[in-house]
C-alpha positions as CSV (number, residue, x, y, z in Angstrom):
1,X,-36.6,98.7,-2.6
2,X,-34.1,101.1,-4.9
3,X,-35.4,104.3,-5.7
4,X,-36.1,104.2,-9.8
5,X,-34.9,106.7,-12.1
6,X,-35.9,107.0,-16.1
7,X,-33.5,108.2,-18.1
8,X,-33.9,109.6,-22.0
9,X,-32.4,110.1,-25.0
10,X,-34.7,112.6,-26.7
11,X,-35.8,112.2,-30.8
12,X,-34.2,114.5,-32.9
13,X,-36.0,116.8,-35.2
14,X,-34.6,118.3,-38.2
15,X,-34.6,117.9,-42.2
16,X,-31.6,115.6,-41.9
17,X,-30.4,113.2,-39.4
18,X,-27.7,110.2,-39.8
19,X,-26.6,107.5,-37.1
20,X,-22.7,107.8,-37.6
21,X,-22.0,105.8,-34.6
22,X,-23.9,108.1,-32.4
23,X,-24.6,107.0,-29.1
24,X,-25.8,109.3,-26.0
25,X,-22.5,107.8,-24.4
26,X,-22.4,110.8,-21.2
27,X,-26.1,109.8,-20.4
28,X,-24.6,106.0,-20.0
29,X,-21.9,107.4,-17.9
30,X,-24.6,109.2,-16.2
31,X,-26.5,105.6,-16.1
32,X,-23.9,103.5,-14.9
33,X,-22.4,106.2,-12.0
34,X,-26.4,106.0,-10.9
35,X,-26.4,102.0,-10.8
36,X,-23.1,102.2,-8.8
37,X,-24.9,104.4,-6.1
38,X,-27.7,101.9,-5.4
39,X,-30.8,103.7,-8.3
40,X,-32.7,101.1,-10.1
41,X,-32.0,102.9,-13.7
42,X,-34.5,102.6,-17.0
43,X,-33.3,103.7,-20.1
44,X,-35.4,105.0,-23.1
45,X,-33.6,105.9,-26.1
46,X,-36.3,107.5,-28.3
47,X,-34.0,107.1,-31.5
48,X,-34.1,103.4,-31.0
49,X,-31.6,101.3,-32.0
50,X,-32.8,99.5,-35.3
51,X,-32.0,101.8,-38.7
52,X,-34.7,101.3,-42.0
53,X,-31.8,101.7,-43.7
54,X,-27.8,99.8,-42.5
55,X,-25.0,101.6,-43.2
56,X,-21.4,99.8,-42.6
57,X,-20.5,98.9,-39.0
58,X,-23.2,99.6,-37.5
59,X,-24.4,103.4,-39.0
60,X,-27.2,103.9,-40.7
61,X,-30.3,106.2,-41.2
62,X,-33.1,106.6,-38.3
63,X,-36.7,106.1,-39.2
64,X,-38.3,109.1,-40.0
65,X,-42.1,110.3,-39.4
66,X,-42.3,113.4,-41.8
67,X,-43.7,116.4,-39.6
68,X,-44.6,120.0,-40.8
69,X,-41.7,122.2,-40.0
70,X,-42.7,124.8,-37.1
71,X,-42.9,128.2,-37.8
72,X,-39.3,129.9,-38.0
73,X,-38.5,127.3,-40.4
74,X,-41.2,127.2,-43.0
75,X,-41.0,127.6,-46.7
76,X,-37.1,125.5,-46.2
77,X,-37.8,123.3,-49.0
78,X,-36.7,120.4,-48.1
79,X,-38.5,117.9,-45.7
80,X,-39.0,118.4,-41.9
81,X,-39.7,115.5,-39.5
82,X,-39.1,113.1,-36.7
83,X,-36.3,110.8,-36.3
84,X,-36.3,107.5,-34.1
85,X,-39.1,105.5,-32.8
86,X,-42.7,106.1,-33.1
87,X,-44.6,108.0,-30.3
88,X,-47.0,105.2,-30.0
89,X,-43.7,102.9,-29.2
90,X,-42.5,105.7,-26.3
91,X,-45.6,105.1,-25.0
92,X,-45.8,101.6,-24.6
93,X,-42.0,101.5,-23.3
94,X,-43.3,103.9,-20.7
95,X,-46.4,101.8,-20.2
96,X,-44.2,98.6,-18.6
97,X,-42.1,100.8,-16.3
98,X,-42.6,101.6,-12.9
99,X,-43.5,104.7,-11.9
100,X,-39.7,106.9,-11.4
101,X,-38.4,109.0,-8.4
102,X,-37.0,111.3,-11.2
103,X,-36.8,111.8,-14.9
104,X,-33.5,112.7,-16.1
105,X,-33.6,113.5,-19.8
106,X,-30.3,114.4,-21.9
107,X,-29.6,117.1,-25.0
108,X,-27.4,117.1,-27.8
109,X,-28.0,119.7,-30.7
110,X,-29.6,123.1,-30.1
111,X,-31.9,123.2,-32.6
112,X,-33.0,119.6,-31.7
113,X,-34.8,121.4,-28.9
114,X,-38.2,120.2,-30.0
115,X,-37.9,116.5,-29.5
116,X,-36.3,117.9,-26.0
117,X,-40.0,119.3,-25.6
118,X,-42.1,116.2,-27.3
119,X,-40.0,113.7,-25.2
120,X,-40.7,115.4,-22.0
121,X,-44.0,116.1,-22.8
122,X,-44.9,112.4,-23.5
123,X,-43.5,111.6,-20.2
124,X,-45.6,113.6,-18.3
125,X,-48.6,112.1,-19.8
126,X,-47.5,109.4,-18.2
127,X,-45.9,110.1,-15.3
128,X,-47.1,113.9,-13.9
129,X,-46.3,113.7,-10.6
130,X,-41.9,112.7,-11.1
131,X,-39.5,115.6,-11.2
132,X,-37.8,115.9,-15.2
133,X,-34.3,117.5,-14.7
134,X,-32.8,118.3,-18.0
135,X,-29.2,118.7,-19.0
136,X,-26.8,117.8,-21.9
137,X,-25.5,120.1,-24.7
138,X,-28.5,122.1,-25.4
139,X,-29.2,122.9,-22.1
140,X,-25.5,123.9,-21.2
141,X,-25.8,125.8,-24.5
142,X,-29.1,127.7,-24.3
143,X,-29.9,127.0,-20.3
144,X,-32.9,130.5,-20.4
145,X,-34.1,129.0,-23.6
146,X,-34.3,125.4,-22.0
147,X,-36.2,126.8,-18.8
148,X,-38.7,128.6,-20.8
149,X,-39.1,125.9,-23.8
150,X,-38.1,122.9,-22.9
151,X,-41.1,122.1,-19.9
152,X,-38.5,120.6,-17.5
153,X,-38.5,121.3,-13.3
154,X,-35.0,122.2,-13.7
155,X,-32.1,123.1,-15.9
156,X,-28.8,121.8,-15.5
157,X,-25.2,122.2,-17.1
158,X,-22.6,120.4,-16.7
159,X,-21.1,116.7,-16.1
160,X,-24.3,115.1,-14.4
161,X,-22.1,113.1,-12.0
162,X,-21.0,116.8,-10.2
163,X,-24.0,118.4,-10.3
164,X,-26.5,116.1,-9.6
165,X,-25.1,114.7,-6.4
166,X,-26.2,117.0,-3.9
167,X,-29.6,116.9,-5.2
168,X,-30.0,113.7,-4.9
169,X,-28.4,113.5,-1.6
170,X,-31.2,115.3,-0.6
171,X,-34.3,113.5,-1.9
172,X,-32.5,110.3,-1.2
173,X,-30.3,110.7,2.0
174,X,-28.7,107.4,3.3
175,X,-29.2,105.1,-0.4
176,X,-26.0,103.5,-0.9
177,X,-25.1,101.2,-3.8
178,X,-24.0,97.2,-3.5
179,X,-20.1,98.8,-3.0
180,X,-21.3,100.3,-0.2
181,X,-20.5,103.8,-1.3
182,X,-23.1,106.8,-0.8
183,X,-24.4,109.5,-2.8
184,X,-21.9,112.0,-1.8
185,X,-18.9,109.2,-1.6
186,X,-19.9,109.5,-5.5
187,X,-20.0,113.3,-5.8
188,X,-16.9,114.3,-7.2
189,X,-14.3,112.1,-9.9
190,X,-11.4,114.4,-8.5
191,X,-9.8,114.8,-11.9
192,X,-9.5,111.1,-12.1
193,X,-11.8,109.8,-15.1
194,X,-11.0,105.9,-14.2
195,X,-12.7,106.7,-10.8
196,X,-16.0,106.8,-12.5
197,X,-18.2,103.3,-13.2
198,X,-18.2,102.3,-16.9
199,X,-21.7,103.8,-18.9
200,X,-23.9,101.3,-18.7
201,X,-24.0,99.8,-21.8
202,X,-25.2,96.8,-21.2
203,X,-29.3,99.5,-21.5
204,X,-28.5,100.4,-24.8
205,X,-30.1,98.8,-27.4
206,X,-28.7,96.8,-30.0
207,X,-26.1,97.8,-29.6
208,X,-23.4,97.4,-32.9
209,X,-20.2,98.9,-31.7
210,X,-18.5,100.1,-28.8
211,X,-18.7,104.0,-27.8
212,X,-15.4,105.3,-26.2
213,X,-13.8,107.8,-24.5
214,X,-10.1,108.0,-23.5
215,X,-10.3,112.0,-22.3
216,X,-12.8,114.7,-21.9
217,X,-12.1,118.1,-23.2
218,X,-9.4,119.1,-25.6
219,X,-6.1,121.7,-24.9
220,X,-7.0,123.3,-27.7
221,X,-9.7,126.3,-28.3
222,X,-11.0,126.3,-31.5
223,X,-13.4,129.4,-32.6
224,X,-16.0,127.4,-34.0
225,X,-15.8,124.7,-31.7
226,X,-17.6,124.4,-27.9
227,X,-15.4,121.7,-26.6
228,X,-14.1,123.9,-24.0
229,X,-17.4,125.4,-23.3
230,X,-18.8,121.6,-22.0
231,X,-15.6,120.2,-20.6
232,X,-14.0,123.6,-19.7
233,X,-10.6,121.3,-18.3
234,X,-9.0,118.4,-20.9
235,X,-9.2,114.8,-18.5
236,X,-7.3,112.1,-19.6
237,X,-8.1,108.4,-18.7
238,X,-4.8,105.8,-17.9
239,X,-4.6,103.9,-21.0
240,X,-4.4,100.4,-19.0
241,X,-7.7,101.3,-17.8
242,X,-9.0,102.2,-21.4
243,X,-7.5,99.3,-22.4
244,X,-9.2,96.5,-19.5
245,X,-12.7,98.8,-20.4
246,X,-12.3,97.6,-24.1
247,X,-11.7,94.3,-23.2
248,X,-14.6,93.7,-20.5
249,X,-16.8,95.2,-23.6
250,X,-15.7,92.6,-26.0
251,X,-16.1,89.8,-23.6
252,X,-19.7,91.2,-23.1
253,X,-21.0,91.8,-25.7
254,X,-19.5,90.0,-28.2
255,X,-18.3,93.7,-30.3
256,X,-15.5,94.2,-32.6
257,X,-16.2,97.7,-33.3
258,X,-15.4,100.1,-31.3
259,X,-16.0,104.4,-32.0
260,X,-13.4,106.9,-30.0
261,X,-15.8,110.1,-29.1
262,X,-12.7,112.1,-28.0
263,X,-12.0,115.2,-29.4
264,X,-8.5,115.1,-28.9
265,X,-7.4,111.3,-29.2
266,X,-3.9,111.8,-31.2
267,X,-2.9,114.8,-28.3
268,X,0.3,113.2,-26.4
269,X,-0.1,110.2,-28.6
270,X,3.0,108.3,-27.4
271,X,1.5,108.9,-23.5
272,X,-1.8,107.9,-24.1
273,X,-3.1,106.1,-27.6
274,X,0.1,104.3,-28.5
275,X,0.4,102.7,-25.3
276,X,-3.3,101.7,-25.4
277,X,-2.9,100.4,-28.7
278,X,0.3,98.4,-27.6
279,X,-1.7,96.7,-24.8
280,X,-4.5,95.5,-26.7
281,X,-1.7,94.3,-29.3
282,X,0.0,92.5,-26.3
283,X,-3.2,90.7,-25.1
284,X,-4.0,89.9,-28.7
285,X,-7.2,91.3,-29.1
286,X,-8.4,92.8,-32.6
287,X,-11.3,95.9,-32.6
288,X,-12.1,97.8,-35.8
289,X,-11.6,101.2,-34.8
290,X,-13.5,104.4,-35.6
291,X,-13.0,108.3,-35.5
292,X,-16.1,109.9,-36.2
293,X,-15.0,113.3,-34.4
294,X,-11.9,113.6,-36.5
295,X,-8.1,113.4,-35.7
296,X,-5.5,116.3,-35.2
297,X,-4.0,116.3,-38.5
298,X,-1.2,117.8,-36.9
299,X,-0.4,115.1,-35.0
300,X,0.0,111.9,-37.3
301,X,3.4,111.3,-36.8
302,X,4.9,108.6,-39.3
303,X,4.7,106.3,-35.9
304,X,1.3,107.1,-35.3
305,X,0.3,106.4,-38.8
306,X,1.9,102.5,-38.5
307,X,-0.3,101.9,-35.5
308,X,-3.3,103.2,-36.6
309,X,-2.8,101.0,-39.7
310,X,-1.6,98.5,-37.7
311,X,-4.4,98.3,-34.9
312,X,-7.5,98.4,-37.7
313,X,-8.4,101.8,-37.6
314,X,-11.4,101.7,-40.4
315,X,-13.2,104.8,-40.4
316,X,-10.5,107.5,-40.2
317,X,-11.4,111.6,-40.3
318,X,-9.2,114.2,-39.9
319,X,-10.5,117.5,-38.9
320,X,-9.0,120.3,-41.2
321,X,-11.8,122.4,-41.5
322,X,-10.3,124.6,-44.4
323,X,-6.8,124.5,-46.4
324,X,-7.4,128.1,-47.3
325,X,-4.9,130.4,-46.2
326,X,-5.3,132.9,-43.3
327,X,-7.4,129.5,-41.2
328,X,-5.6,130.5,-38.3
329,X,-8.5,133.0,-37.8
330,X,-10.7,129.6,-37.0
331,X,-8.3,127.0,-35.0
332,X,-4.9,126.4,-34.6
333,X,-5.0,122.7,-36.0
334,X,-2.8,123.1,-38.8
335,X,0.3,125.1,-40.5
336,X,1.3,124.7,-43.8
337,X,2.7,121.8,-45.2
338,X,0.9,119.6,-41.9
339,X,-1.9,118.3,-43.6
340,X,0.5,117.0,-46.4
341,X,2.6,115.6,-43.9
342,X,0.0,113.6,-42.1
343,X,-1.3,112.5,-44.9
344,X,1.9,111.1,-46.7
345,X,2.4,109.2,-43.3
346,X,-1.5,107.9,-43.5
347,X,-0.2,106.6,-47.3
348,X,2.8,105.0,-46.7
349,X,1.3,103.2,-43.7
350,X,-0.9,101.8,-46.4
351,X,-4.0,103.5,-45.9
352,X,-5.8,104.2,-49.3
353,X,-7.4,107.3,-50.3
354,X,-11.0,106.5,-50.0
355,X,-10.3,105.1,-46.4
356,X,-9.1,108.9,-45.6
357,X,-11.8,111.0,-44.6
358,X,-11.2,114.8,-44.2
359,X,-13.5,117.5,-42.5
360,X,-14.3,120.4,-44.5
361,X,-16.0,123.1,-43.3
362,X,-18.6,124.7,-45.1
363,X,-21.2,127.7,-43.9
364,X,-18.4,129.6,-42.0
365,X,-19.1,133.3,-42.0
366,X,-17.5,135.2,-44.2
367,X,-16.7,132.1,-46.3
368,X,-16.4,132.5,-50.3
369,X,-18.0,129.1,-52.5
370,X,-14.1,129.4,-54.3
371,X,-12.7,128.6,-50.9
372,X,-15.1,125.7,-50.3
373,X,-14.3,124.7,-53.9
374,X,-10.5,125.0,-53.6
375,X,-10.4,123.2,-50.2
376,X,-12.1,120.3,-51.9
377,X,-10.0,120.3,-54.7
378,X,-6.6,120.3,-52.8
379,X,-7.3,117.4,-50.5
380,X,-8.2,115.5,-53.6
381,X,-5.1,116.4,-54.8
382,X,-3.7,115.2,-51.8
383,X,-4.9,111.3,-52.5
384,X,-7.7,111.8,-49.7
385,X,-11.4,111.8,-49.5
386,X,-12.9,115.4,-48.6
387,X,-16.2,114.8,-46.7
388,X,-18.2,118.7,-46.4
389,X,-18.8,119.1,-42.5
390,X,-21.8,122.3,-42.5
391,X,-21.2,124.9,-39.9
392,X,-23.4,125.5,-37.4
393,X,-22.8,128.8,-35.4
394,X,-22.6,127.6,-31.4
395,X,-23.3,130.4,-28.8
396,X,-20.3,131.1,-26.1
397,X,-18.0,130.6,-29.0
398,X,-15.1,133.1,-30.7
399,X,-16.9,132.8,-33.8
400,X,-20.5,132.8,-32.1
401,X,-20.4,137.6,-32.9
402,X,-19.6,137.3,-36.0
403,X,-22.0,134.9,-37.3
404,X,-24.8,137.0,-35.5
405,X,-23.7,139.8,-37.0
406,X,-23.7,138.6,-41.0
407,X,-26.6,135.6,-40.8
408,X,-30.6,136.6,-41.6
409,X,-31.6,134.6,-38.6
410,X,-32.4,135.7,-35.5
411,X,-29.6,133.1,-34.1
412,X,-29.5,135.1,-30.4
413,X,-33.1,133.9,-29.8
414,X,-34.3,131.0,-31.6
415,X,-32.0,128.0,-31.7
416,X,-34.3,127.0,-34.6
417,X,-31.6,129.1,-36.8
418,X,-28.5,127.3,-35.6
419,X,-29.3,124.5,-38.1
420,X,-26.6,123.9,-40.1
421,X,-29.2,122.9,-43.2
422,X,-29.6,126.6,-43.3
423,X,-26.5,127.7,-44.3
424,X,-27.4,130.4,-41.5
425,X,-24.3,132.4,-42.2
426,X,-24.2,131.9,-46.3
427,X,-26.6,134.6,-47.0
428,X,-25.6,134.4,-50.6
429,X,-26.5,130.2,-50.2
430,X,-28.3,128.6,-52.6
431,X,-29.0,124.7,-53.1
432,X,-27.7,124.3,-56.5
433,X,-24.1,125.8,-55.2
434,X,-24.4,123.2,-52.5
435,X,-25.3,120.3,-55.1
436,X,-22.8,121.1,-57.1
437,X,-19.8,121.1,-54.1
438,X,-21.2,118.2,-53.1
439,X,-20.8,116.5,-56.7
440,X,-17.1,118.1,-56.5
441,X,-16.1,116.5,-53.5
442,X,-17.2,113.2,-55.1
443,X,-15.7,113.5,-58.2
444,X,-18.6,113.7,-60.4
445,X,-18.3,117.2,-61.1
446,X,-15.4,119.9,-62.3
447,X,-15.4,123.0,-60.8
């Protein structure tokens, strides 16, 4: 019999929480690589896959159980709670599994930490005896904070496939998987990204679209940003190989959609997307593409534009962050006169200006409301939609000091305070200002 393992996506908990094609996609790596090796592998994804509410292609809002906010952030006036399924439905999931060798539980957010706790702690009620081993972003993040908080055996960073290995190879010496390959045969990718087993997405459920990655990491090293901090070296994946993965997903499961989670898709474009997009043009096959973590704005190239229009690219951001002068503090994205560039590509491609999405940052420390206003202003200008991304300070990062040093929270020791519905490093915020940028950025207001 295969050793069984239960893996979890944990429930988020927060005053706000949108499905924009978010999909724990390292877990499935995690879940697949662990299928390859010869583990029997259950999946619980605790914020379900059904929405009360569709958005287009596949987004939409989570159910949500309204909670009293804990402690550090009472007297927020705006509603705490749960988001994804209800704890009576994790328990009866758990109740028709067997009982697992191990509990592997993922993180995203920081300050999504409690449903990190609640998740594990429903487990154990029904399965005390199994090791949890936590890891994902929080955990890489805030790894003391996880140890003392989160109630798992153990506390990992990391890509799961390179750290978990040796573990296992221990509590499971001599399991090997229907290629015949053993546990430490599967320890290390090498660098090589299409040496890896496809996430297992065939445990997701409902699944409405296709979660992708071409690379991990990005070159660049953005202050506000912890890209490098997770994936500390940018991977790239062969585009014939990200090309045969899209296609074996199609024939699947039947998806047209499709959601890049790079952070650095347009980087060496005419290497990498172009020729992926060429294949699938070749073969004949048609997605609907989407770029929920924003594009380089730098990098749409009149070229680039054509096959983005050309390949049905539907949900296009670009992550500018600010158009206010003396950005170069925050990333090194853009120089002047790029963004008008790109977009004037993006436009004569035949994009329209509501399909245009740009990024702009908002909470930054330091940051005026004129610049937030301006910002909005000048993309509208531009013939493009801006779309107010809130800040939320990440610890390890460039701009991690100075947003201790002018936010009211204790950010250094409760990740409560990283929640960008704070504002935590606006001490002057207030929510009419943000009503009122907001209305700006969609045209129902004058500034």
């Amino acid at each position: 019999m295969r050793p069984s393992l239960l893996l979890i996506n944990p429930w988020v908990y927060d005053f706000a929480a949108y499905d924009f094609f978010a999909r724990p996609l390292g877990l499935l790596y995690l879940a697949g690589w662990l299928e390859d090796l010869g583990f029997e592998v259950h999946y619980l994804d605790c914020l379900g896959g059904a929405h009360a509410k569709g958005g287009p292609f596949g987004t939409g809002r989570y159910p949500k159980e309204i909670l009293p906010p804990p402690p550090p952030l009472q007297g927020i006036p705006r509603r705490y709670g749960r988001y994804g399924i209800s704890i009576p439905g994790f328990q009866a999931q758990l109740s028709s599994l067997p009982e697992p060798a191990c509990i592997l539980v993922t993180s995203l957010m920081t300050y999504w930490y409690p449903g990190v706790a609640e998740a594990i702690r429903q487990v154990r009620r029904r399965f005390p005896r199994p090791p949890v081993i936590l890891g994902g972003i929080y955990a890489a993040l805030c790894p003391e904070h996880a140890r003392r908080h989160s109630g798992a055996d153990l506390v990992v960073t990391g890509p799961g496939e390179e750290v978990l290995w040796d573990r296992f190879e221990g509590l499971f010496p001599g399991l090997t998987g229907e290629n015949g390959r053993t546990i430490s045969q599967g320890k290390s990718v090498d660098g090589d990204l299409d040496s890896l087993p496809y996430p297992a997405l065939h445990l997701a459920p409902e699944l409405s679209f296709i979660p992708l990655l071409t690379s991990r990491g990005c070159p660049l090293d953005c202050a506000y940003c912890a890209s490098r901090l997770l994936q500390p070296t940018f991977r790239r994946r062969r585009p014939l190989a990200v090309a045969e993965e899209l296609c074996h997903w199609q024939d699947i499961l039947k998806l047209k959609d499709a959601a890049f989670y790079d952070d650095a898709l347009l980087v060496q474009a005419e290497n990498r997307l172009l020729p992926l997009l060429e294949e699938l043009a070749r073969q004949g096959r048609r997605f609907r593409f989407h770029t929920p973590n924003g594009l380089h704005a730098r990098l749409v190239t009149r070229e680039v534009a054509r096959w983005l229009k050309r390949s049905g690219f539907a949900t296009l951001r670009l992550g500018v962050e600010t158009t206010a002068l003396g950005a170069a503090r925050l990333d090194r994205k853009l120089a002047p006169g790029e963004l008008e560039t790109a977009l004037s590509h993006l436009k004569d491609a035949g994009f329209r200006p509501e399909e245009i999405g740009v990024y702009l940052m908002i909470g930054l420390p330091h940051q005026e409301v004129e610049e937030i206003a301006a910002s909005i202003r000048r993309v509208k200008e531009l013939g493009a939609s801006p779309i107010l991304a809130q800040y939320s300070p990440i610890p390890g990062t460039a701009l991690w000091e100075e947003a201790v040093a002018c936010s009211p929270y204790d950010l250094e020791n409760e990740p409560l305070f990283h929640n960008n519905s704070l504002f935590p490093c606006l001490p002057k915020f207030s929510w009419d200002t943000y009503t009122r940028l907001k209305r700006l950025a969609a045209g129902q207001e004058l500034w």
